[in-house]
C-alpha positions in Angstrom: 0.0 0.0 0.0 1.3 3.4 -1.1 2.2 6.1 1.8 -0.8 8.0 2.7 -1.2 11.6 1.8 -3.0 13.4 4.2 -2.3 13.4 8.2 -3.6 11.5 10.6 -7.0 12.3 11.9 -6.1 12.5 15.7 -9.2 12.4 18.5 -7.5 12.8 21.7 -7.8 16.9 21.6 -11.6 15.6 22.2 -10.4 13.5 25.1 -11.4 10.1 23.2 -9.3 7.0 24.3 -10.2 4.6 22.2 -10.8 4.5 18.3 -11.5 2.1 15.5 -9.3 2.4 12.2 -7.8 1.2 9.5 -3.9 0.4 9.1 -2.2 2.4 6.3 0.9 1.5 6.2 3.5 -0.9 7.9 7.3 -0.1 8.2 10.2 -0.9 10.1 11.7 0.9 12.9 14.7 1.0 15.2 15.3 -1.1 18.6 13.5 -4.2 16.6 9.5 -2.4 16.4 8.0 -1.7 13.7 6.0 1.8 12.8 2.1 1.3 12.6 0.1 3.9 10.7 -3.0 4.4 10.7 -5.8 6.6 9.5 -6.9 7.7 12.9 -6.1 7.5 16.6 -6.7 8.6 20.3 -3.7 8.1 20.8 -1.4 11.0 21.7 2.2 10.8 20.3 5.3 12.7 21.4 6.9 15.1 18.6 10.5 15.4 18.6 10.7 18.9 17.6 9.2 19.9 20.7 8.9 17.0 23.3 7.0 18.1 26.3 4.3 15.7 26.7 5.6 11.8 26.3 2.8 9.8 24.3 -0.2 7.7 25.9 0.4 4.4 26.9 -1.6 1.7 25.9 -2.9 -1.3 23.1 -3.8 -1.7 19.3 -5.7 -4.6 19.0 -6.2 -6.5 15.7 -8.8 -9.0 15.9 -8.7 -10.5 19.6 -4.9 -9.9 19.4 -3.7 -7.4 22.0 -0.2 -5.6 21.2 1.9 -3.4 23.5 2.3 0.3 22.1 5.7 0.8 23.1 5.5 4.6 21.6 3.7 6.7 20.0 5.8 9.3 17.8 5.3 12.3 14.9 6.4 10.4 11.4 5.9 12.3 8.0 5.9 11.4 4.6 6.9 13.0 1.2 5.2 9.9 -0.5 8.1 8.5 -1.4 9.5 7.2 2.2 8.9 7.6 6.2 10.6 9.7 8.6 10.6 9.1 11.8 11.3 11.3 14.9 13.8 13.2 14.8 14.7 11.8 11.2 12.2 14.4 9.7 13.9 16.6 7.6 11.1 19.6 7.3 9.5 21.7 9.9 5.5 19.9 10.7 2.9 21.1 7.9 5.6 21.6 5.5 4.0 21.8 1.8 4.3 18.2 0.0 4.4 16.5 3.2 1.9 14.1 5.3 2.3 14.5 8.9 1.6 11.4 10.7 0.9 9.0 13.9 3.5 6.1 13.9 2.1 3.8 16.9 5.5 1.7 17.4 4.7 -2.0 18.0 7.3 -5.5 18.6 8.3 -6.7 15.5 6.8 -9.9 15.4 3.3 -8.2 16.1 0.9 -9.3 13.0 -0.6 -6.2 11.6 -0.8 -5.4 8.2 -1.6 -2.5 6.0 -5.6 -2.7 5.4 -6.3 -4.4 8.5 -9.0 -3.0 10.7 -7.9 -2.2 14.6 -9.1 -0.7 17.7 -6.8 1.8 19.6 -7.1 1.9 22.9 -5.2 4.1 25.2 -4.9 4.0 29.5 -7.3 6.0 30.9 -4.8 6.5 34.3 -2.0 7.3 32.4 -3.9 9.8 30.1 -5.3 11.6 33.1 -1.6 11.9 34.7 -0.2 13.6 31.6 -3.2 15.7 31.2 -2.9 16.8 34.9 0.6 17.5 34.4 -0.1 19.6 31.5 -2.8 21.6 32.6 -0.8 22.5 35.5 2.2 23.5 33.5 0.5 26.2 31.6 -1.2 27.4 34.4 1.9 27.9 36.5 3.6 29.4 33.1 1.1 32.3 33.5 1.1 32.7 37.2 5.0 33.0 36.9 5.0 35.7 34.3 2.1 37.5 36.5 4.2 37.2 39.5 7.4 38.5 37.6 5.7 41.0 35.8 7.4 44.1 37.8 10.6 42.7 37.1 10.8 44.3 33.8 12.2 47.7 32.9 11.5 47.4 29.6 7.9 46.5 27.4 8.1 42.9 27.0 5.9 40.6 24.7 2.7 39.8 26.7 1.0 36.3 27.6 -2.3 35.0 27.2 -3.4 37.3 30.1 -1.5 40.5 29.5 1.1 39.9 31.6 5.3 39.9 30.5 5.5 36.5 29.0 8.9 35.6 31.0 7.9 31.9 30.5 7.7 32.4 26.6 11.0 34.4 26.2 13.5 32.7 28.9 12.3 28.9 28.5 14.5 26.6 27.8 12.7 22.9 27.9 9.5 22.1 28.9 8.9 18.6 30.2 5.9 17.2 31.4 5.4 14.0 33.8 2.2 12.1 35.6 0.8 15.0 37.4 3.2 17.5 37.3 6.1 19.4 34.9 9.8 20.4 34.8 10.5 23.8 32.7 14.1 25.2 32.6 14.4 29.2 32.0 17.8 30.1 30.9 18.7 33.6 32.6 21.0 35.1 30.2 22.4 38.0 29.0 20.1 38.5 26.4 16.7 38.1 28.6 19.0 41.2 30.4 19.5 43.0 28.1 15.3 42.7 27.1 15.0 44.7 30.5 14.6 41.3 33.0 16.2 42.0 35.9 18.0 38.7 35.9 19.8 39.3 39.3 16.5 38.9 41.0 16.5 35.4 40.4 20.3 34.4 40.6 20.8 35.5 44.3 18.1 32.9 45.0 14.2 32.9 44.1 13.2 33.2 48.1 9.5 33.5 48.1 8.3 32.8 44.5 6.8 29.7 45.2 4.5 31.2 48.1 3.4 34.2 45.6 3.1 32.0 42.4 1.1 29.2 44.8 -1.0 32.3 45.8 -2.1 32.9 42.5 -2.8 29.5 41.4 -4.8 29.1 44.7 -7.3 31.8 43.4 -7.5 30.4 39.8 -7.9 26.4 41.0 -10.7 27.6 43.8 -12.8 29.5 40.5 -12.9 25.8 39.0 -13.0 27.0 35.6 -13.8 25.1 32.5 -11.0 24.1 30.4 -10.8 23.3 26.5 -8.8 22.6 23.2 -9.8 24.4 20.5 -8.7 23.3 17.1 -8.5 24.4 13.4 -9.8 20.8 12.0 -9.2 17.4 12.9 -5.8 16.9 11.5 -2.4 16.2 13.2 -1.3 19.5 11.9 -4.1 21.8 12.5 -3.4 24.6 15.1 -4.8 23.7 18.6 -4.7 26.3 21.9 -5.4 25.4 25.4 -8.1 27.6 26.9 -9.1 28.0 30.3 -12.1 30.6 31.4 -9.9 32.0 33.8 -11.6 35.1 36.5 -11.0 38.1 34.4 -10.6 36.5 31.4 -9.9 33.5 29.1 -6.5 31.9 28.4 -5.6 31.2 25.2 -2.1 29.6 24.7 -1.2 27.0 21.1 -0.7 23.6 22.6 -1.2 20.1 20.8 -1.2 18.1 23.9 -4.5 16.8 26.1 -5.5 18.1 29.5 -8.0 18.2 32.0 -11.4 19.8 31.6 -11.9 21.6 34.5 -9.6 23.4 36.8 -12.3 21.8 39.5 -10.5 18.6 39.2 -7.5 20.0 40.4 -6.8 20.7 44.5 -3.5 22.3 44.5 -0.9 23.3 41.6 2.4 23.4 43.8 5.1 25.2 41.9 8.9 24.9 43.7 12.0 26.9 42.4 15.6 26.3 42.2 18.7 28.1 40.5 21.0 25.7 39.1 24.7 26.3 37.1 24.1 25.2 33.4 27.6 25.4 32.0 28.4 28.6 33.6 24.8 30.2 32.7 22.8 29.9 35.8 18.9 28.4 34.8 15.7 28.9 37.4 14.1 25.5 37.4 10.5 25.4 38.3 8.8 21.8 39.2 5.5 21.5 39.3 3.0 19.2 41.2 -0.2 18.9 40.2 -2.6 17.2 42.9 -6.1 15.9 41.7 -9.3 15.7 43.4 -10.2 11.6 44.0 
């Protein structure tokens, strides 16, 4: 079967775990797996070109055959061969291209291109990531609001109007089962932007009381939160929107969260300044505790 020409269809911005669909296409992959495509799926993958959120863990099922997903990664075609990873030579929704989900299954696993299958991915897992993530972004925004008179200069703004310190000085953006890791690199050039850098290098004493204050007042509106999306392709722009007190956030994201800030009972942000090759980098973990 010829490589297919279009994206994937992708349903977990919906929240969907499990889908039906048809295999595409078949092809070898590294560490002895092989690269399952398919014309749909729930579920998420990581994208190498920016790999915050790891992929969904869980089963394609062919028949009453069960297989282990291993991983779930961003692939993309040309027509004439697969990339995988971080073997894709073009930046994603790059003209002449098909962007895909490769679901990466044990060699030996029998799938073949036409074959119908059921995707099914864990609903624990899922709800960890998605935790993790919703958290993430709202600490990003309660960081740049608490940082906000640290600048003697105009800055770009965030979704809320406030300096968008997280968007300018990040680094890497990581997130784990309930919670996140995001490095900001405090340079000369966020400096010379008009951050006053110095504020943060002698030792970030008290940010993470008046960043958890913050988050305290958003998590106790229990606000709604949402993906928007262009269309149902891999590639189509997708934000992260939360009904925020004074207004809605609206920040480009293609991973999967929550739905409601309600399902949340603390966002617990902690701060360290660590050496990174002689450039000192404020690390901020996040914790994101759920409601049972």
């Amino acid at each position: 079967m010829t490589l297919p020409d279009v994206d994937t269809r992708v349903l977990y911005p919906d929240g969907a775990l499990a889908s039906s669909s048809r295999v595409l296409h078949v092809a070898p992959a590294a560490e002895g797996r092989i690269a399952v495509i398919t014309e749909n799926t729930s579920f998420h993958p990581v994208d190498a070109a920016w790999p915050d959120q790891p992929a969904d863990s869980g089963t394609l099922h062919v028949g009453d055959q069960a297989h282990l997903i291993h991983d779930a990664i961003v692939a993309a075609t040309d027509g004439a061969s697969l990339h995988l990873g971080a073997d894709i030579p073009v930046r994603k929704g790059s003209e002449g291209w098909s962007f895909l989900v490769a679901h990466l299954l044990d060699a030996g696993a029998a799938v073949a291109d036409g074959d119908p299958v059921r995707i099914e991915a864990d609903a624990a897992t899922r709800r960890a990531l998605s935790a993790g993530h919703t958290a993430c972004h709202l600490a990003s925004l309660a960081l740049n609001r608490v940082l906000a008179d640290r600048w003697s200069k105009p800055a770009r703004e965030d979704a809320l109007g406030s300096p968008d310190f997280d968007g300018i000085a990040i680094e890497s953006s990581r997130i784990v089962a309930n919670g996140s890791v995001d490095r900001y690199r405090l340079n000369t050039s966020l400096r010379r932007a008009g951050f006053d850098t110095a504020s943060l290098t002698d030792g970030p004493d008290g940010l993470d009381r008046a960043v958890i204050d913050q988050l305290d007042r958003w998590i106790a509106s229990g606000a709604p939160v949402r993906v928007d999306r262009d269309g149902e392709l891999l590639t189509d722009r997708r934000w992260w929107v939360c009904d925020l007190p004074g207004g809605a956030a609206r920040i480009p994201c293609g991973g999967t969260h929550l739905d409601s800030l309600a399902e949340l009972s603390a966002v617990l942000p902690g701060f360290a300044v660590v050496d990174d090759g002689g450039t000192p980098v404020l690390e901020m973990t996040t914790e994101a505790r759920l409601r049972h």
